[in-house]
N, CA, C and O of each residue as an XYZ file, in Angstrom:
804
protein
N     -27.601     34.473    -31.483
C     -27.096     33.236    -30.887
C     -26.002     32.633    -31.766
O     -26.194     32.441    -32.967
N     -24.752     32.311    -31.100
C     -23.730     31.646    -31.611
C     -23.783     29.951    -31.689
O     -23.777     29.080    -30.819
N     -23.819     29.933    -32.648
C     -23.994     27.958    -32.738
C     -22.510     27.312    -33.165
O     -21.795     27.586    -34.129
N     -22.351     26.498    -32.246
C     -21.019     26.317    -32.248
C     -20.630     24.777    -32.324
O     -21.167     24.038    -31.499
N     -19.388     24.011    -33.610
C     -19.334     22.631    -33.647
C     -18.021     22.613    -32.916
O     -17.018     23.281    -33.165
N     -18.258     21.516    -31.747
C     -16.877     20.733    -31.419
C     -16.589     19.525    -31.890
O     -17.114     19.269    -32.974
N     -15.913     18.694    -31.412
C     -15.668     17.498    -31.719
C     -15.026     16.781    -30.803
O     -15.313     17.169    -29.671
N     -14.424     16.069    -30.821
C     -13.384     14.445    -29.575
C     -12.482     15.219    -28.849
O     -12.364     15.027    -27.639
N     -11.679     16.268    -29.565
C     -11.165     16.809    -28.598
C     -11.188     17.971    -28.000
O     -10.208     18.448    -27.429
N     -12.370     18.549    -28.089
C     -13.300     19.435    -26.865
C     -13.571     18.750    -25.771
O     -13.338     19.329    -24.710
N     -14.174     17.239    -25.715
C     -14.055     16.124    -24.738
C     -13.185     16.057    -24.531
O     -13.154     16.435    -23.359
N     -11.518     15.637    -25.021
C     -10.972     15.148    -24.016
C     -10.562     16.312    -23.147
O     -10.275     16.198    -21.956
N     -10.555     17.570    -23.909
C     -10.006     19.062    -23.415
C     -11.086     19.319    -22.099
O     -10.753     20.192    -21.297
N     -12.184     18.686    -21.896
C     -12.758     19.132    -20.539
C     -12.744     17.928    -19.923
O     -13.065     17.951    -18.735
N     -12.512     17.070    -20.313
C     -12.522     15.605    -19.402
C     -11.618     15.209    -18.838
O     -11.840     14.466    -17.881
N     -10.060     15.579    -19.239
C      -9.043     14.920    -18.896
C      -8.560     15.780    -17.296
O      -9.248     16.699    -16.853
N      -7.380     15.316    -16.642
C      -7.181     15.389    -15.602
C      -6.642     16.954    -15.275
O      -6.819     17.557    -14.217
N      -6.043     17.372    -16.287
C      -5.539     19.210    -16.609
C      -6.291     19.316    -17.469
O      -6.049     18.742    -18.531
N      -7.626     20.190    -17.289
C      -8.778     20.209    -18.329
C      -8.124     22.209    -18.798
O      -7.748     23.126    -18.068
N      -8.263     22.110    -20.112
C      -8.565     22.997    -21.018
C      -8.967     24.171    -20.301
O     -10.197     24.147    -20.264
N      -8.436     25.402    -19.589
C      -9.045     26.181    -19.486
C     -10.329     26.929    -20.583
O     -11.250     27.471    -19.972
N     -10.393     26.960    -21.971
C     -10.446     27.307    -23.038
C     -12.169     26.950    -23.391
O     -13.122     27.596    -23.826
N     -11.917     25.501    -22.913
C     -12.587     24.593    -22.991
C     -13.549     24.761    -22.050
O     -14.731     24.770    -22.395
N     -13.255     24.886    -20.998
C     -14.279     24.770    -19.955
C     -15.057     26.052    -19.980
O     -16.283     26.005    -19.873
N     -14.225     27.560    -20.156
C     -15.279     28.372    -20.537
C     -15.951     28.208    -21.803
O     -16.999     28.847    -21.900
N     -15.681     27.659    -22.591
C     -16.919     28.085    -23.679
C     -17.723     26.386    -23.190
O     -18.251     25.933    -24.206
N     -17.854     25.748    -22.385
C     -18.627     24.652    -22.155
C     -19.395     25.702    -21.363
O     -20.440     26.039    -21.919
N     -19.119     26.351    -20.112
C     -20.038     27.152    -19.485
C     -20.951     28.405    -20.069
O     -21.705     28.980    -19.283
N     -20.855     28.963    -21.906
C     -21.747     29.320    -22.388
C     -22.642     28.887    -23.110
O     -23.409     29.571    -23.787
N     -22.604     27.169    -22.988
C     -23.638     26.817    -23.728
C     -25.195     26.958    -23.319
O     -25.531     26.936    -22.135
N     -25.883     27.068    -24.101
C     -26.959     27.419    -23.241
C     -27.505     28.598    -23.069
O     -28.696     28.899    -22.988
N     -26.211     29.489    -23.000
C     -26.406     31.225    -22.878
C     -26.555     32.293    -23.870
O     -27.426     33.141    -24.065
N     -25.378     31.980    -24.474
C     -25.117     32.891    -25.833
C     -24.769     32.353    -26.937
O     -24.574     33.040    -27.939
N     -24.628     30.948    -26.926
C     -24.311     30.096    -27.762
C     -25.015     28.700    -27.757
O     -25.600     28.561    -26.683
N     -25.113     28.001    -28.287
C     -25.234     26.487    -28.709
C     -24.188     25.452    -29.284
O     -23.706     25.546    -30.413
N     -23.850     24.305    -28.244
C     -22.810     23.808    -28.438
C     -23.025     22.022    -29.412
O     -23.623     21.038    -28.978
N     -22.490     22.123    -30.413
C     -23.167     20.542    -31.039
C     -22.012     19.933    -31.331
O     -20.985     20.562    -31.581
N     -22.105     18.464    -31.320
C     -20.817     17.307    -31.681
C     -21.627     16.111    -32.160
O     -22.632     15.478    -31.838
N     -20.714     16.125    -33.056
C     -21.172     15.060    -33.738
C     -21.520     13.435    -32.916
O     -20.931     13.297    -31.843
N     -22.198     12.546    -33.255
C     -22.687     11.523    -32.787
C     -21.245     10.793    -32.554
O     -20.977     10.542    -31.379
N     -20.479     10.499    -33.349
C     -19.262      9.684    -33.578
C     -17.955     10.340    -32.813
O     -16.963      9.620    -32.706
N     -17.927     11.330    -32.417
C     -17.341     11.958    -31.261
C     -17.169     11.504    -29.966
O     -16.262     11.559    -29.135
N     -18.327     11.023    -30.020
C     -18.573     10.619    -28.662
C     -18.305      9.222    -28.536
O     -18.183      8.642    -27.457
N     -18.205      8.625    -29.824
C     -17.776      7.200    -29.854
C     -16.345      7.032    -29.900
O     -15.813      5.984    -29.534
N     -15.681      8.056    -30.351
C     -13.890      8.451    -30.269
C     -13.453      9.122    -28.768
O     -12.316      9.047    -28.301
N     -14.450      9.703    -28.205
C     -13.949     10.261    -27.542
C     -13.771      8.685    -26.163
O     -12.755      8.408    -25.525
N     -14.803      8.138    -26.125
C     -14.582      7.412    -25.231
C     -13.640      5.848    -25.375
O     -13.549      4.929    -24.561
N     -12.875      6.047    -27.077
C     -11.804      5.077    -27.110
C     -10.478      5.838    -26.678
O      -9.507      5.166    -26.331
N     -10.428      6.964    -26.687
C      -9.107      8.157    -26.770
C      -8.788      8.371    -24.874
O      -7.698      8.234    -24.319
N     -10.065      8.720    -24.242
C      -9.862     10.021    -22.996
C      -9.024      8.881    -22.158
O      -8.128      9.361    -21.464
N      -9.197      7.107    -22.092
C      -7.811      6.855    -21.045
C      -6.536      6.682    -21.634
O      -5.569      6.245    -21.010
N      -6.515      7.041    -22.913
C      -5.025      6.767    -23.025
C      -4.500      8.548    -22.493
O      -3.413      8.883    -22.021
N      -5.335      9.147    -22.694
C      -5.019     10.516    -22.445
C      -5.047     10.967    -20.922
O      -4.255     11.792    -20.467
N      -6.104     10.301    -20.135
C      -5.715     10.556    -18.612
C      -4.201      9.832    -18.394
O      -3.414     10.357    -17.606
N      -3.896      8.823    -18.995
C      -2.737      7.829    -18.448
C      -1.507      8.918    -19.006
O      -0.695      9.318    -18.172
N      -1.442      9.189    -19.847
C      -0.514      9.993    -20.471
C      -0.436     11.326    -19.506
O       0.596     11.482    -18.853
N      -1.300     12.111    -19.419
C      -1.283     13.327    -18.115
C      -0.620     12.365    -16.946
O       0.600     12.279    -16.805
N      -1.186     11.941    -16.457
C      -0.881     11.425    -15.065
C       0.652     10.063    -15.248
O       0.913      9.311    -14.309
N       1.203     10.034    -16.171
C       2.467      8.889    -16.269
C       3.389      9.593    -15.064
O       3.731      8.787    -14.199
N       3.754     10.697    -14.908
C       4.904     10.736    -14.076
C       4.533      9.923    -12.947
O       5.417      9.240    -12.430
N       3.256      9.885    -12.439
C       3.118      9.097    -10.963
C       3.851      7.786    -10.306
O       4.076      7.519     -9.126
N       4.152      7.031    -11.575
C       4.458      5.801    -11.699
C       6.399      6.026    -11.375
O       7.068      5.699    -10.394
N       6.699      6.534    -12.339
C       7.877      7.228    -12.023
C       8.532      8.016    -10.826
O       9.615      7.754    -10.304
N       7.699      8.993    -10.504
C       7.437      9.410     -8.994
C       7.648      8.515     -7.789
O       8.313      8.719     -6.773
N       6.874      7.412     -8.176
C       6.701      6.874     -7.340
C       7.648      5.402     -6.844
O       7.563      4.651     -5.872
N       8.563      5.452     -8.064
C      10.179      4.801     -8.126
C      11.471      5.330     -7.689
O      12.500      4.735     -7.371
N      11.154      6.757     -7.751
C      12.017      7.606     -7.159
C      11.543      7.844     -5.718
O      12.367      8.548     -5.135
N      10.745      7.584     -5.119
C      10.629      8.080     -3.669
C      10.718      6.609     -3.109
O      10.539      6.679     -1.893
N      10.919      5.339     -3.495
C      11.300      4.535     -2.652
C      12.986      4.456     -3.145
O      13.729      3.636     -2.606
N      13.423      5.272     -4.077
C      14.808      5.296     -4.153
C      15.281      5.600     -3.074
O      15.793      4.924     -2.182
N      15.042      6.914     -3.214
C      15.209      7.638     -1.850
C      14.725      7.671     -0.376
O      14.904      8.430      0.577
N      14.054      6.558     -0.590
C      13.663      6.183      1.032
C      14.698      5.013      1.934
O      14.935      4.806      3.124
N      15.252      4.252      0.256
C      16.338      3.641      0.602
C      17.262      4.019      1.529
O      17.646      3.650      2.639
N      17.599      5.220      0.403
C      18.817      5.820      0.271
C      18.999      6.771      1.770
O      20.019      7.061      2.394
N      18.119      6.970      1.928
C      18.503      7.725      3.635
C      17.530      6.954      4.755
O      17.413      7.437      5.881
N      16.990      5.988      4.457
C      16.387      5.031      5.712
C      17.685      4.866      7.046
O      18.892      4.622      7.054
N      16.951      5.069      7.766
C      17.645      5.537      9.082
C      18.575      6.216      9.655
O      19.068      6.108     10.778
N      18.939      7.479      8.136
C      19.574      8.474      8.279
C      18.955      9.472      8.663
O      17.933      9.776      8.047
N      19.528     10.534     10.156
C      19.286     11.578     10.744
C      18.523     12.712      9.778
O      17.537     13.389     10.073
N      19.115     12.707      8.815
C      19.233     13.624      8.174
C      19.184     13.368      6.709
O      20.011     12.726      6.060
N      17.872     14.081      6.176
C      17.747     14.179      4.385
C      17.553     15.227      3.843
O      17.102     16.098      4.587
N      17.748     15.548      2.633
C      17.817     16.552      2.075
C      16.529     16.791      1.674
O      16.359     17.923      1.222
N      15.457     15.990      1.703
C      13.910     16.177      1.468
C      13.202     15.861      2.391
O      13.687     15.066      3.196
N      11.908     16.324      2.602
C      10.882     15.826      3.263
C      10.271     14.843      2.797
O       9.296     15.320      2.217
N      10.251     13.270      2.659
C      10.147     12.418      1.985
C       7.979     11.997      2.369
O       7.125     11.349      1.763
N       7.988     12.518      3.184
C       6.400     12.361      4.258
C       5.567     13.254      2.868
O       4.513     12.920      2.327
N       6.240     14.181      2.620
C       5.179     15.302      1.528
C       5.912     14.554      0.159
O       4.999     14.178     -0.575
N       6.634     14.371     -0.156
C       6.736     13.323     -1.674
C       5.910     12.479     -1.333
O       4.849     12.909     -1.787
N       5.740     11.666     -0.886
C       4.628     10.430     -0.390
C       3.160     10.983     -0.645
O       2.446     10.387     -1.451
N       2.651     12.204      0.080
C       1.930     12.728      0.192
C       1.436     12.870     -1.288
O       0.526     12.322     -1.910
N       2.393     13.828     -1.627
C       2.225     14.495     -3.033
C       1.669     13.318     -4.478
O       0.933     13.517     -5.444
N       2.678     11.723     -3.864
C       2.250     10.769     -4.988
C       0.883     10.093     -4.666
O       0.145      9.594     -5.515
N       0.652     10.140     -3.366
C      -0.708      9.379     -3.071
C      -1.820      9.971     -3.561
O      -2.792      9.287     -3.883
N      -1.809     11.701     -3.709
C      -2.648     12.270     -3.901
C      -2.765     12.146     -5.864
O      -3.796     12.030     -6.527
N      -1.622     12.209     -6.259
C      -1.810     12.121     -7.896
C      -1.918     10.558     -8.195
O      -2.213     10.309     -9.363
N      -1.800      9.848     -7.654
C      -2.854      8.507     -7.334
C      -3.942      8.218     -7.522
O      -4.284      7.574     -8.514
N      -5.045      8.772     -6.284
C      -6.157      9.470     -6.598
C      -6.645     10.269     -7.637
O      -7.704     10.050     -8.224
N      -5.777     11.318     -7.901
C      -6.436     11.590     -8.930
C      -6.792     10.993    -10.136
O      -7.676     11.360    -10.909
N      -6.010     10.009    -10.242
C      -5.457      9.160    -11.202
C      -6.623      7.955    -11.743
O      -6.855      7.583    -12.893
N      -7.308      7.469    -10.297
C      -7.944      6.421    -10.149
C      -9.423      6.953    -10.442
O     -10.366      6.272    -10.844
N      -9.417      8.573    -10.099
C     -10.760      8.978     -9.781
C     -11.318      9.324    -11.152
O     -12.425      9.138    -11.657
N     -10.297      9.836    -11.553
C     -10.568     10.055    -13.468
C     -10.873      8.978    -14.129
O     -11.842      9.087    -14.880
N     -10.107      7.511    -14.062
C     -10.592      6.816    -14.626
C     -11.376      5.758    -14.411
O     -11.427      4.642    -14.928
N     -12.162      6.450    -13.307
C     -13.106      5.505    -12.784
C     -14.240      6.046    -13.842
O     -14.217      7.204    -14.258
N     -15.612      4.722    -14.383
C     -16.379      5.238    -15.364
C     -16.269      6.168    -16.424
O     -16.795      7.271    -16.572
N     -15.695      5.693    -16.948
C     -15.391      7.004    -18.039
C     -16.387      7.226    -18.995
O     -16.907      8.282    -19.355
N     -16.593      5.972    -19.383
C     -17.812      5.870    -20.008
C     -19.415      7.257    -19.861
O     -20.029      8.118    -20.490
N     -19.318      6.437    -18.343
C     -20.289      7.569    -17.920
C     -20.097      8.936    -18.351
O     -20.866      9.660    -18.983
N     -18.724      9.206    -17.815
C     -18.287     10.711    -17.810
C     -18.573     11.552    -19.238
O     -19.141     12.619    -19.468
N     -17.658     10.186    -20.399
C     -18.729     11.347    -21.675
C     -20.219     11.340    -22.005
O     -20.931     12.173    -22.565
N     -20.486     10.039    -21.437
C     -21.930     10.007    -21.928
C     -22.534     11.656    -20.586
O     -23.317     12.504    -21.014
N     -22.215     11.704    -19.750
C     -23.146     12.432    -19.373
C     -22.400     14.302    -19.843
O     -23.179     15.227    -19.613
N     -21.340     14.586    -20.296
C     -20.777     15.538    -21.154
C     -21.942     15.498    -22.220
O     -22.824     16.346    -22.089
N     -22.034     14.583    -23.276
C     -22.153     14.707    -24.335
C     -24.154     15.148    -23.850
O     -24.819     15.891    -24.573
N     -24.586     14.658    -22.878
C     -26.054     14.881    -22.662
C     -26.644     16.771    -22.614
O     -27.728     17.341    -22.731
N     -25.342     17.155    -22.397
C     -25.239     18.450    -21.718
C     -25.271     19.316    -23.289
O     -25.677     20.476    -23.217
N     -24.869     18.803    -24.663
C     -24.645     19.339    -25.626
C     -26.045     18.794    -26.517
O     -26.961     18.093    -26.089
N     -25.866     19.391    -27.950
C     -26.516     18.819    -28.754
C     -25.831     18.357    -29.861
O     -24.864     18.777    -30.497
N     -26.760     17.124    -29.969
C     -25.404     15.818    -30.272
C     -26.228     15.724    -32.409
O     -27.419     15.505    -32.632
N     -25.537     15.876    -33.134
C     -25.857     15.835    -33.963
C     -26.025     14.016    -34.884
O     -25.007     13.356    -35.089
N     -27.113     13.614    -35.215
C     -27.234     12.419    -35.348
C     -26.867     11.556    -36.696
O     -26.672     12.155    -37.754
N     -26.792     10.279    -36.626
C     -26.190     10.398    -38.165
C     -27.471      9.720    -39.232
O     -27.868      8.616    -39.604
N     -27.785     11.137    -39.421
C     -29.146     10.754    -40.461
C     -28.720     11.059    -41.430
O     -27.614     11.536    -41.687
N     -30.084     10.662    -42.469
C     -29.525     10.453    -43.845
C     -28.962     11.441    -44.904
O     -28.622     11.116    -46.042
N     -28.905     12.794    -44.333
C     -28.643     14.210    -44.548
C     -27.231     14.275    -44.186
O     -26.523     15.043    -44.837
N     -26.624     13.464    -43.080
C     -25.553     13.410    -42.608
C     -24.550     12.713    -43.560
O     -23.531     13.211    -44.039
N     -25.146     11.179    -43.783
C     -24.742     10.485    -44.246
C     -23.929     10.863    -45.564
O     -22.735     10.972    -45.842
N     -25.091     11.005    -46.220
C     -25.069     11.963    -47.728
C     -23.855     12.820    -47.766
O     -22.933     12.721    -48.577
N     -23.946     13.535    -46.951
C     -22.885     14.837    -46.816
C     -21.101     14.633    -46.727
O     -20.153     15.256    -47.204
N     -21.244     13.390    -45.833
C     -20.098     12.442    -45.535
C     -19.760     11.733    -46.744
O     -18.565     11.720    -47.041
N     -20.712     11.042    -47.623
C     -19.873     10.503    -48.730
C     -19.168     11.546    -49.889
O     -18.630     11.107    -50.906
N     -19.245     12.739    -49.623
C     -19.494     13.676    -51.126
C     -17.526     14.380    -50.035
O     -16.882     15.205    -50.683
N     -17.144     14.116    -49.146
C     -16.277     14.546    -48.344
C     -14.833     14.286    -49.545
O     -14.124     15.209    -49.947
N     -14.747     13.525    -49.750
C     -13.328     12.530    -50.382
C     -12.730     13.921    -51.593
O     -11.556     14.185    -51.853
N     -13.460     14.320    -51.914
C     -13.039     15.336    -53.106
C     -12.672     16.808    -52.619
O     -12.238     17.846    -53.120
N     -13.141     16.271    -51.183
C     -12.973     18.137    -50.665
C     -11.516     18.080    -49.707
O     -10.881     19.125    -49.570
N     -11.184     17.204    -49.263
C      -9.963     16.514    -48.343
C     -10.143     14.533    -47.639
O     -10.886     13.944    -46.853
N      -9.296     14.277    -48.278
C      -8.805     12.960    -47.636
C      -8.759     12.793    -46.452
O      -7.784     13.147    -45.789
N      -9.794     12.227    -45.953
C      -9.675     12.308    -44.215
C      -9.619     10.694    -43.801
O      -9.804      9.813    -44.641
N      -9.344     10.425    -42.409
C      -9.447      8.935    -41.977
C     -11.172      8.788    -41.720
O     -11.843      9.814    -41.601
N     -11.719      7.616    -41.660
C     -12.800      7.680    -41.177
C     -13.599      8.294    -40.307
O     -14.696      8.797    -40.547
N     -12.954      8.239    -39.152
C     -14.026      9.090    -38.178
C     -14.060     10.751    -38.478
O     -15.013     11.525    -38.388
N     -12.395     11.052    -38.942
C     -12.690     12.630    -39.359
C     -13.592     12.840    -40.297
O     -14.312     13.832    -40.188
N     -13.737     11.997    -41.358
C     -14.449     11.889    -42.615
C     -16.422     12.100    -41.854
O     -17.337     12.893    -42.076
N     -16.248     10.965    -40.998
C     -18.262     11.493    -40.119
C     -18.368     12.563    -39.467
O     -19.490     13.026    -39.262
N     -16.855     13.403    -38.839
C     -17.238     14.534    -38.001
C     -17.343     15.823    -39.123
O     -18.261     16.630    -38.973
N     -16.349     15.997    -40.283
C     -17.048     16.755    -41.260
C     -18.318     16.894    -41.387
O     -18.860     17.821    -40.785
N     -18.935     16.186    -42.035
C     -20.046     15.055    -43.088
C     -20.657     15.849    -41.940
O     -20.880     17.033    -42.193
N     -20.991     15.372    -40.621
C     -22.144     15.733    -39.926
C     -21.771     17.275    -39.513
O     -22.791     17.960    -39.589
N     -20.514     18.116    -39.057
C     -20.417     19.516    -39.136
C     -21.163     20.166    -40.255
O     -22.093     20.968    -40.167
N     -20.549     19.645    -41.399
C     -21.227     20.888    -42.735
C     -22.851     20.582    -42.786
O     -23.821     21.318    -42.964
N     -22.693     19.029    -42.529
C     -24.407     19.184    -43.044
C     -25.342     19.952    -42.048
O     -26.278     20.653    -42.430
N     -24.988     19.747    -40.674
C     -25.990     20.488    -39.517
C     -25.648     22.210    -40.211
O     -26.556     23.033    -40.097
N     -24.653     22.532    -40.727
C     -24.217     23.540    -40.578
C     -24.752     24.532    -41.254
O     -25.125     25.680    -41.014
N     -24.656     23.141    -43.015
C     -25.651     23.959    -44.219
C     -27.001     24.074    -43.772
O     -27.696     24.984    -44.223
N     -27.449     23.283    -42.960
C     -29.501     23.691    -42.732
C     -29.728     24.665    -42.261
O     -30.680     25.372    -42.590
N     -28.417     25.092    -40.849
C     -28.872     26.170    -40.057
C     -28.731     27.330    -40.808
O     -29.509     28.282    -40.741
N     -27.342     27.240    -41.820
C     -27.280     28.578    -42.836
C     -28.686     28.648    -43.506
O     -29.136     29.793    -43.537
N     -29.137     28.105    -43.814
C     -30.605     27.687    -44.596
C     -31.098     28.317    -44.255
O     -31.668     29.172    -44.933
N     -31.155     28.208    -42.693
C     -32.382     28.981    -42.221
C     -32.345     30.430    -41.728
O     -33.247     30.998    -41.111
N     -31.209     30.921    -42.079
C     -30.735     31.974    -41.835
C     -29.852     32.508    -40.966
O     -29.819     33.709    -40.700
N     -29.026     31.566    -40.437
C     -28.256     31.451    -39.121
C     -26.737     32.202    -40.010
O     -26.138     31.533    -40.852
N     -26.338     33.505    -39.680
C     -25.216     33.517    -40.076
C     -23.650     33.464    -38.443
O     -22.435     33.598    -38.591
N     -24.432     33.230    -37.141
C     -22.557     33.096    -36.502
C     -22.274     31.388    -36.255
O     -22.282     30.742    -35.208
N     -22.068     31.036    -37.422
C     -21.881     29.381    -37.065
C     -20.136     29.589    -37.367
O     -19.518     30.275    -38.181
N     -19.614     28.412    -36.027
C     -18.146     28.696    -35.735
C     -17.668     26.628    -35.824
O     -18.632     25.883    -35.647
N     -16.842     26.223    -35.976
C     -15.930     24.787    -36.245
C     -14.875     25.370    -35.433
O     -13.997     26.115    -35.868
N     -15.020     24.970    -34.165
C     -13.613     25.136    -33.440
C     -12.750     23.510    -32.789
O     -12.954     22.654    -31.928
N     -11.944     23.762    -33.633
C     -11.070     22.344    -33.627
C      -9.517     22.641    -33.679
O      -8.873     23.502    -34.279
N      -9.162     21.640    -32.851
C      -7.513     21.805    -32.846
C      -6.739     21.013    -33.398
O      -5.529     20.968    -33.177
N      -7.409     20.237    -34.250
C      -6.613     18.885    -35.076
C      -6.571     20.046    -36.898
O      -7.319     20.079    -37.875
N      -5.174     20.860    -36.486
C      -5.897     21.787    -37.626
C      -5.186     21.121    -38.821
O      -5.326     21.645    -39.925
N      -4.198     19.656    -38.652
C      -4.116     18.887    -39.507
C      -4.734     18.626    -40.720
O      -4.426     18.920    -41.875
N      -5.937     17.839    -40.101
C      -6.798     17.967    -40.881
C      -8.131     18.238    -40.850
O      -8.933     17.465    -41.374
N      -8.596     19.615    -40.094
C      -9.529     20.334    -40.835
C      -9.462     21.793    -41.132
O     -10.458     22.496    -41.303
N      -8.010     22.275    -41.193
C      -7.593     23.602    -41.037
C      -7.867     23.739    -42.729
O      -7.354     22.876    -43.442
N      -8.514     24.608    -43.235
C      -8.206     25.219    -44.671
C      -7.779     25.607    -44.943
O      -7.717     26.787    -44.599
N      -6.809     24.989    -46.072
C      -5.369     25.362    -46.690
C      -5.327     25.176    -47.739
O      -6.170     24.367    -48.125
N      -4.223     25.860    -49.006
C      -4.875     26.143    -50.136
C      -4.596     24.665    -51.059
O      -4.749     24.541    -52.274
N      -4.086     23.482    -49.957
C      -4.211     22.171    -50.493
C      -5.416     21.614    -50.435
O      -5.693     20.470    -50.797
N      -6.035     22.293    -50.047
C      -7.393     21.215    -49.963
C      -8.689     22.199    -50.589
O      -8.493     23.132    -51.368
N      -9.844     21.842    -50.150
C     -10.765     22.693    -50.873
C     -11.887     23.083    -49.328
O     -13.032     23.509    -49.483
N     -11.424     22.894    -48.278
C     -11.907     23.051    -46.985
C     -12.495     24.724    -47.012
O     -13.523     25.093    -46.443
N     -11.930     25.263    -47.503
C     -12.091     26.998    -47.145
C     -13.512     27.195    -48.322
O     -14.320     28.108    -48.152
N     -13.604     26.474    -49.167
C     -14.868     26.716    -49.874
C     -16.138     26.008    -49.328
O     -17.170     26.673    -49.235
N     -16.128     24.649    -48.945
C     -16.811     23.922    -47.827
C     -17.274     25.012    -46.982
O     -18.322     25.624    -47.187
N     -16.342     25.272    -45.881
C     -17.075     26.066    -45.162
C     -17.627     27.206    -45.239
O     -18.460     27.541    -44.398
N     -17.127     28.330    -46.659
C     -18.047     29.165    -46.769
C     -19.453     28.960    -47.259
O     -20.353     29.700    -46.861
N     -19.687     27.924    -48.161
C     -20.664     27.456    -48.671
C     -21.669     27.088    -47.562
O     -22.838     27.377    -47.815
N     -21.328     26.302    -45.980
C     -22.074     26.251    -44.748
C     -22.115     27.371    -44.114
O     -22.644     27.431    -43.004
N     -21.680     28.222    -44.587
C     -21.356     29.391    -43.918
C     -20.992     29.664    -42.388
O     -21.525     30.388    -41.548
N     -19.606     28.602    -42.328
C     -19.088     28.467    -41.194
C     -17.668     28.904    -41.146
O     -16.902     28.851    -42.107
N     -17.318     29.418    -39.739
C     -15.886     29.927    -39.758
C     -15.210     29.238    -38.774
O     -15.367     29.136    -37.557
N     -14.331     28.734    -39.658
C     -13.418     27.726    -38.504
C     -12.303     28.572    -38.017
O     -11.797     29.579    -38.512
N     -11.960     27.721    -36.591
C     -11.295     28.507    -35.383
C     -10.499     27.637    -34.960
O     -11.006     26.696    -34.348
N      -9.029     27.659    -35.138
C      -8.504     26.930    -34.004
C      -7.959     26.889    -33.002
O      -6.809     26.526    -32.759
N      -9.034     27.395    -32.097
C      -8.996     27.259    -30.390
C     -10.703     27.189    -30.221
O     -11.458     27.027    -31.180
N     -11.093     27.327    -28.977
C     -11.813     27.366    -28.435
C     -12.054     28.438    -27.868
O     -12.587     28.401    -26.759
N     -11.672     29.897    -28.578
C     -11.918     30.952    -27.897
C     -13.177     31.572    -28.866
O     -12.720     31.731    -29.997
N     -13.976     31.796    -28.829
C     -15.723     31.997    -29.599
C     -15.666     33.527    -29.323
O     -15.602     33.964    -28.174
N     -15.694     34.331    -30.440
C     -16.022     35.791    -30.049
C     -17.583     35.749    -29.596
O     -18.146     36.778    -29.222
């Protein structure tokens, strides 16, 4: 069994309005051949992050939708246009909807994502693990709890003998191991191999 850490943006990568192909298959092996875990505080980022990120996917609409009363102007009660203005209409009402439907409850939406995973908690094993972070790479806070709780779930399961534990993250900013930081010893020590994608052998 493959045990596998995501983080905030595995959420927004299956939540948002063009979801992650990447993403969505390895969400559909959890359970199967793998085990999927995120940290507790993930889920608290993820649900300040996913509407600026639906709004950002979906901005042309607004725009779209300045240009088709341009042009409704612009040939109103002319015979003849160079577009079908009925399917632009069409086309914006529908990314509208989509628009509205995504960010309706969002809340809900990760909370019931995150139900589907196993959510790693921030106990005092966690905690611990998170303060000892600062010497291994300078992170902002919340990266600083999604470490802290990755290595520590990570070191028990090595503990117990678990050797396919995988960190697949795309912020390889800052958690990619590079020979500036001391990340690549971290994770061998959890005996974890970080990935950045979401593709899980």
């Amino acid at each position: 069994m493959n045990h596998v850490f995501v983080e905030t943006n595995f959420f927004i990568d299956v939540l948002r309005p063009f979801p992650i192909t990447e993403a969505q298959r390895l969400l559909g092996r959890h359970g199967t051949d793998l085990q999927l875990y995120v940290p507790w505080c993930s889920i608290t980022e993820a649900k300040r992050t996913i509407e600026r990120i639906i709004r950002e996917d979906l901005a042309f609409v607004d725009g779209a939708g300045r240009f088709y009363r341009r042009l409704n102007d612009q040939y109103r009660g002319s015979p003849s246009r160079p577009v079908d203005l009925t399917q632009i209409r069409g086309f914006i009402d529908m990314a509208r909807t989509v628009r509205r439907d995504a960010l309706f409850n969002l809340v809900a939406q990760v909370d019931g994502l995150a139900a589907r995973l196993d959510v790693i908690p921030p106990s005092p094993a966690v905690i611990q693990r998170t303060l000892k972070i600062f010497p291994v790479k300078s992170l902002p806070p919340f990266d600083e709890m999604v470490l802290g709780a990755v290595l520590a779930h990570a070191e028990m399961l090595h503990a117990r003998g678990e050797t396919e534990l995988f960190f697949c993250n795309l912020n390889a900013k800052d958690f990619a191991p590079t020979t500036g930081n001391e990340l690549d010893n971290a994770y061998a020590a959890a005996g974890l191999r970080y990935l950045d994608s979401f593709q899980v052998p």
